[in-house]
N, C-alpha and C positions, 0 to 999 in steps of 0.2 A: 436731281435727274429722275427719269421717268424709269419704270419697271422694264417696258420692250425697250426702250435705250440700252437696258442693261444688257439683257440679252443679245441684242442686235448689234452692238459694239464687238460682243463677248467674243458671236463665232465669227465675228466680219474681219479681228483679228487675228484671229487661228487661221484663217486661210489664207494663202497667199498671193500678196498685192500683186498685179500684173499689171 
């Protein structure tokens, strides 16, 4: 996986799904 995948996964999880 890519570096910004990581991150961009990271907070897209922390928030919440609507």
């Amino acid at each position: 996986m890519g570096d910004s995948s990581s991150w961009e996964w990271g907070w897209r999880r922390k928030l919440p799904e609507r």
